[in-house]
Rosetta silent file (secondary structure, phi, psi, omega in degrees, C-alpha in Angstrom):
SEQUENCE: XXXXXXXXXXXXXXXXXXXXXXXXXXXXXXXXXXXXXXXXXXXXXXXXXXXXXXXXXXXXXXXXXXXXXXXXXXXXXXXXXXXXXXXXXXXXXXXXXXXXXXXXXXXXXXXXXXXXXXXXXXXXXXXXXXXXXXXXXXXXXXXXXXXXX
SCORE:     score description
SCORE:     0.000 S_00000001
   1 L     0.000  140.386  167.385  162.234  -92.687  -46.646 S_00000001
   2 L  -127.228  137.186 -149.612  158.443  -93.572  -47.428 S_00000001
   3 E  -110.546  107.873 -160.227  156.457  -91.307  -48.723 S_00000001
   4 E   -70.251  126.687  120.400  152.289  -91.892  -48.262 S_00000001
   5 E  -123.925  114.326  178.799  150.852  -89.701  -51.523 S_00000001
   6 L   -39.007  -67.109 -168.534  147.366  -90.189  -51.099 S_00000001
   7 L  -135.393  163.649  169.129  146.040  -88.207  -54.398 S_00000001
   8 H   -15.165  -67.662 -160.669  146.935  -86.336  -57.867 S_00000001
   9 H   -64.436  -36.785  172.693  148.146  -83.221  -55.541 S_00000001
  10 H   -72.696  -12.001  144.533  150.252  -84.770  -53.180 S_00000001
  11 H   -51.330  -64.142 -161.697  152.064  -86.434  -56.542 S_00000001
  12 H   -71.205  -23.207  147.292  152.115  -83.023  -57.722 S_00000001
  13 H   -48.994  -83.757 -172.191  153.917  -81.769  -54.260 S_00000001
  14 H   -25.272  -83.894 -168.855  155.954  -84.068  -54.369 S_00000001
  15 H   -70.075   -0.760  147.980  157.431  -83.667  -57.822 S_00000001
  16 H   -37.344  -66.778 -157.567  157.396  -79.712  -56.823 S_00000001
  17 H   -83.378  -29.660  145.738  159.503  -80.301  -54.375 S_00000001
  18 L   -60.987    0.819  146.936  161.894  -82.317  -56.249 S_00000001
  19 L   -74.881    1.121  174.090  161.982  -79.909  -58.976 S_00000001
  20 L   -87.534  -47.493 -163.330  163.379  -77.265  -56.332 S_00000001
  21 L   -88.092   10.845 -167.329  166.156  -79.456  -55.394 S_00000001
  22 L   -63.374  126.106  177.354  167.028  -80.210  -58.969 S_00000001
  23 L  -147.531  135.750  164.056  170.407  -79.441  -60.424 S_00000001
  24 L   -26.854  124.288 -175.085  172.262  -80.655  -63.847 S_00000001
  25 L   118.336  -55.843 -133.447  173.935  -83.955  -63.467 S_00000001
  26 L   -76.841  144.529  164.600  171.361  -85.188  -60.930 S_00000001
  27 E  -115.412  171.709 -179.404  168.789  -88.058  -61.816 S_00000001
  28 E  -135.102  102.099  161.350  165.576  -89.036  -60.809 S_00000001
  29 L  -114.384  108.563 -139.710  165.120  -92.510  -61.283 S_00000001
  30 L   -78.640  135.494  159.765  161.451  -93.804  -61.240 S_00000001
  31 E  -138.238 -171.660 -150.915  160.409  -97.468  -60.764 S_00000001
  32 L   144.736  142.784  178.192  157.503  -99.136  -60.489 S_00000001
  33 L   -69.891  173.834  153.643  154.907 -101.653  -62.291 S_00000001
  34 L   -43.970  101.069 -160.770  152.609 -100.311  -64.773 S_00000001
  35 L   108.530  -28.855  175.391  150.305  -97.846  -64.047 S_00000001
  36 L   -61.778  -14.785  160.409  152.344  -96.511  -60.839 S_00000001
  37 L   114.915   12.755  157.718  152.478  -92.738  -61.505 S_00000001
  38 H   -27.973  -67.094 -161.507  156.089  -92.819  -63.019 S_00000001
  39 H  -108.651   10.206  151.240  155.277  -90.252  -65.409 S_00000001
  40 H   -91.576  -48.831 -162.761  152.531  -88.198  -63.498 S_00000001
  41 H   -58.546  -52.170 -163.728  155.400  -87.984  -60.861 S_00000001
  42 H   -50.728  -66.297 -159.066  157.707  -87.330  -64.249 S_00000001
  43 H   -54.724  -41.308 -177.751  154.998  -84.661  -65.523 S_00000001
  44 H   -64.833  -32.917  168.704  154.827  -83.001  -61.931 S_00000001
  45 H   -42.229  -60.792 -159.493  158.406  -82.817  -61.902 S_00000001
  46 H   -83.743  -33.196 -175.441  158.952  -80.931  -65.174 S_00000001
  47 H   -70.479  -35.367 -176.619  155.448  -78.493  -64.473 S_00000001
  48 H   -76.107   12.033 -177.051  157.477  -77.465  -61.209 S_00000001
  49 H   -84.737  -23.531  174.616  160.571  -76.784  -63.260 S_00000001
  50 H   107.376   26.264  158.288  158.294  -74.394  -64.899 S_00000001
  51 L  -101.605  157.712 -171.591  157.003  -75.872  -68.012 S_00000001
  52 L  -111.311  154.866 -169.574  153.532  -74.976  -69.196 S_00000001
  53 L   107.578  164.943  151.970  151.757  -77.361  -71.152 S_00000001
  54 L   -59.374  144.619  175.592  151.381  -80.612  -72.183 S_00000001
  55 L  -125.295  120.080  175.599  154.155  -83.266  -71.341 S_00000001
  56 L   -64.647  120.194  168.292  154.115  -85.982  -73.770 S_00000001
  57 L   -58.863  141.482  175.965  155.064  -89.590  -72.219 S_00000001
  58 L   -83.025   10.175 -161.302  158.147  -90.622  -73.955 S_00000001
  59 L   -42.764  -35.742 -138.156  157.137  -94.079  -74.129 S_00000001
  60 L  -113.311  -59.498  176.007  157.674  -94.434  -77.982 S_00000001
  61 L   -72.646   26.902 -178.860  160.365  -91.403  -78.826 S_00000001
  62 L    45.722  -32.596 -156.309  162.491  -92.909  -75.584 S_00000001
  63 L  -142.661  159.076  144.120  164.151  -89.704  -74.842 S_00000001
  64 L  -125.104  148.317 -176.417  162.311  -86.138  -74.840 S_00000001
  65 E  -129.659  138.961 -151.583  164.416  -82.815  -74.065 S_00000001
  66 E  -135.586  111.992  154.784  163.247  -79.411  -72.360 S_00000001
  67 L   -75.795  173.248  146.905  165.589  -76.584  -72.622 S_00000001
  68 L   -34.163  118.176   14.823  165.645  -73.352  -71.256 S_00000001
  69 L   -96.726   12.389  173.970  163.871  -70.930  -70.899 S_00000001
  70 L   -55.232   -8.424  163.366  160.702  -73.456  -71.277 S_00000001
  71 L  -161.973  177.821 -145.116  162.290  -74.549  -67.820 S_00000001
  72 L   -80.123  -44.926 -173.901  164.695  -73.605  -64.978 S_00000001
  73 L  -150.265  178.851 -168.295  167.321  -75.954  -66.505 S_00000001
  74 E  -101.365  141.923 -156.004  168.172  -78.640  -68.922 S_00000001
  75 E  -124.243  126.928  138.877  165.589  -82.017  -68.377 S_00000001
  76 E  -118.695  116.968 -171.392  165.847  -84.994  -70.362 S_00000001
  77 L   -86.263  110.075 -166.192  162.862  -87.264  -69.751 S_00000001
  78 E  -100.640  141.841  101.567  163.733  -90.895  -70.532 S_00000001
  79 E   -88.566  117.503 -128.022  161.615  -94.245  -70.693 S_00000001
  80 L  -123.074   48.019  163.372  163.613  -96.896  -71.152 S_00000001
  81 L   -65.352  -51.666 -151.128  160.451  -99.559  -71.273 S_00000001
  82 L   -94.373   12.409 -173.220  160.897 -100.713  -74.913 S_00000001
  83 L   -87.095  148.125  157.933  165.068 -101.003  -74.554 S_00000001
  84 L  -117.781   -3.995  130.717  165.729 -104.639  -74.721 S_00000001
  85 L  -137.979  134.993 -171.904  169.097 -104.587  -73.730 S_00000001
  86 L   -78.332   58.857  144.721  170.628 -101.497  -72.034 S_00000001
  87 L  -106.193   48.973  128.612  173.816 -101.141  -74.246 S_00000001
  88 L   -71.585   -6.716 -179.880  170.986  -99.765  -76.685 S_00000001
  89 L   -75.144  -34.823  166.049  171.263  -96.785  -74.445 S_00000001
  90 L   -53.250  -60.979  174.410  174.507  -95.942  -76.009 S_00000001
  91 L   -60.260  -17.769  173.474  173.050  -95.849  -79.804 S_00000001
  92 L   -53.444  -44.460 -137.140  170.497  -93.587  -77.704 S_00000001
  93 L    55.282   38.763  169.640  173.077  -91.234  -77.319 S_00000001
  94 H   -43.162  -46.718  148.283  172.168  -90.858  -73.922 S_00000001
  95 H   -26.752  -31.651 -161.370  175.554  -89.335  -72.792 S_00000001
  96 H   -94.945  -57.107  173.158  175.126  -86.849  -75.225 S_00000001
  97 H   -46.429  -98.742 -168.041  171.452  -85.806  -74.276 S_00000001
  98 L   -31.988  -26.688 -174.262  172.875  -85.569  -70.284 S_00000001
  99 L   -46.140  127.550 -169.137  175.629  -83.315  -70.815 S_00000001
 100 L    32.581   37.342  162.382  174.489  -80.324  -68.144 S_00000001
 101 E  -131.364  179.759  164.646  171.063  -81.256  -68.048 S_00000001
 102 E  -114.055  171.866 -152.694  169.328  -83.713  -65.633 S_00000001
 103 E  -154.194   97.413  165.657  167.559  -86.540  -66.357 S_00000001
 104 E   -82.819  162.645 -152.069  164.438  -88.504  -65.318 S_00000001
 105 E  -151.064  107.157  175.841  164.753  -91.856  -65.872 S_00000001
 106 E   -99.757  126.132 -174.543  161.789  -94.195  -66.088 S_00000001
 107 L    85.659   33.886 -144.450  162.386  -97.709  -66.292 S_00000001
 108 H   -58.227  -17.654  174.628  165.563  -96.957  -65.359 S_00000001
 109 H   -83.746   31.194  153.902  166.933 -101.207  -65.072 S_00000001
 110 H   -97.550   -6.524  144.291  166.117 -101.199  -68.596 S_00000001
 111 L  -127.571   58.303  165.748  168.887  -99.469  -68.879 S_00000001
 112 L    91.009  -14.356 -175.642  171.668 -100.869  -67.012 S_00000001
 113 L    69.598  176.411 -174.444  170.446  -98.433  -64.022 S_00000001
 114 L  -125.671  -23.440  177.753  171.613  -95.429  -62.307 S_00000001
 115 L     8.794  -68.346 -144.034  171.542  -96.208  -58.715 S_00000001
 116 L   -83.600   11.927  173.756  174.952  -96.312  -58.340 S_00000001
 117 L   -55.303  133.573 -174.093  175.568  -93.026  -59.512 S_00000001
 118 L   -62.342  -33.911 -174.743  176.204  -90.376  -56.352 S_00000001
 119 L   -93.890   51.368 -179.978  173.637  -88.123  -58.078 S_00000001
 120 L  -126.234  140.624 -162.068  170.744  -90.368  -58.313 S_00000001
 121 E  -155.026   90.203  179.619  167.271  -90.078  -56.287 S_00000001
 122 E   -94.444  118.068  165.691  165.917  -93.589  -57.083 S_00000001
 123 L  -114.441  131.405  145.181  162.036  -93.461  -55.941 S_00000001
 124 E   -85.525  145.711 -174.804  159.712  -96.595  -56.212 S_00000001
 125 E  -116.247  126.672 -171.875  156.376  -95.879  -56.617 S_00000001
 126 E  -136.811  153.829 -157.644  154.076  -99.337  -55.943 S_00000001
 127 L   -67.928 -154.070  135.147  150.228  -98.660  -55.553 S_00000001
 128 L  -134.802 -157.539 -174.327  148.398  -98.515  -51.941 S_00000001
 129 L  -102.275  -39.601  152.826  145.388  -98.735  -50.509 S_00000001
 130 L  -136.436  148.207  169.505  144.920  -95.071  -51.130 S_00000001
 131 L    81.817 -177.778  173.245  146.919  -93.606  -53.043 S_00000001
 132 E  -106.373  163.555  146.204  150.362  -94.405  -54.032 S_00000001
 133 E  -103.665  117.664 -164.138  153.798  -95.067  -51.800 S_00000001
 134 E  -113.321  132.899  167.246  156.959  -93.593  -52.872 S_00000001
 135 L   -80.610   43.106 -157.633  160.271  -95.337  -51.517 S_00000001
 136 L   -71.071  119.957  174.044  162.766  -92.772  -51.845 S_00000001
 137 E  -141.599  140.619 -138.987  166.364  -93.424  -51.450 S_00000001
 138 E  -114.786  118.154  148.805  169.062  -90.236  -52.130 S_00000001
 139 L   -86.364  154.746 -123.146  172.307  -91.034  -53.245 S_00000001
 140 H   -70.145  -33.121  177.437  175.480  -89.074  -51.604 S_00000001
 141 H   -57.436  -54.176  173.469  174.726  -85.707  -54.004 S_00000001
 142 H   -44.533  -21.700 -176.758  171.457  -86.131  -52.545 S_00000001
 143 L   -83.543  127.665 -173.353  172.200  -85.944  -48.746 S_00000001
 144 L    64.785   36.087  175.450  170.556  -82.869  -47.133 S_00000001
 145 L  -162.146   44.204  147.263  168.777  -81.311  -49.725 S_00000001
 146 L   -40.173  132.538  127.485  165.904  -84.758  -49.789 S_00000001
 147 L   -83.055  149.840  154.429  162.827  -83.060  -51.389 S_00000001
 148 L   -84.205   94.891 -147.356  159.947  -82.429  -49.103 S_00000001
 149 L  -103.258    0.000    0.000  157.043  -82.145  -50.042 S_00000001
């Protein structure tokens, strides 16, 4: 599926409506060049989940973690830019971090990727002429419950 969003708000749908469909286990992993709205897509995610606030990009601590009741369920927000090979994701403790929460995952073929997981909802986001384009493709946890935005 390709997704046209045009401006800020239609990002901000968007990651609404994947924050509906959300559930522990599932990822969302974002790709994209620099600059493609990974983590405003990230941020919109986590405001519909119900956080208030600032959401710090993770660029630098790699992993950030949002419990309950600051949101609906447990989010770990990853960017995996600065891994330079993903078995550093292990020393991460990423596994540990994931247990019953979900997990966005930015940069995610810096770390070994998630694709093939069944619960993975890989979008690319690459720039447009307005706007952004998001490529969205749902792995099998993902079939029939696609956010909409």
């Amino acid at each position: 599926m390709n997704l046209a969003l045009p401006d800020l708000a239609a990002m901000e749908r968007f990651g609404a409506a994947i924050a509906d469909k959300l559930r522990p286990g599932d990822v969302v992993a974002l790709t994209g060049g620099l600059g493609a709205g990974k983590t405003t897509l990230a941020r919109a995610i986590i405001a519909g989940l119900g956080h208030e606030g600032e959401v710090p990009s993770p660029s630098f601590a790699i992993i950030e973690v949002y419990d309950p009741p600051a949101l609906r369920l447990p989010l770990v927000h990853a960017d995996f830019y600065r891994l330079a090979d993903p078995r550093e994701v292990e020393e991460l403790g990423l596994d540990d971090y994931r247990s019953g929460a979900a997990l966005i995952a930015e940069w995610p073929e810096h770390a070994g990727g998630f694709a093939h997981e069944p619960a993975c909802l890989s979008i690319a986001l690459e720039t447009a002429e307005i706007g952004r384009i998001a490529i969205v493709q749902s792995g099998a946890a993902w079939q029939g419950r696609e956010p909409c935005p």
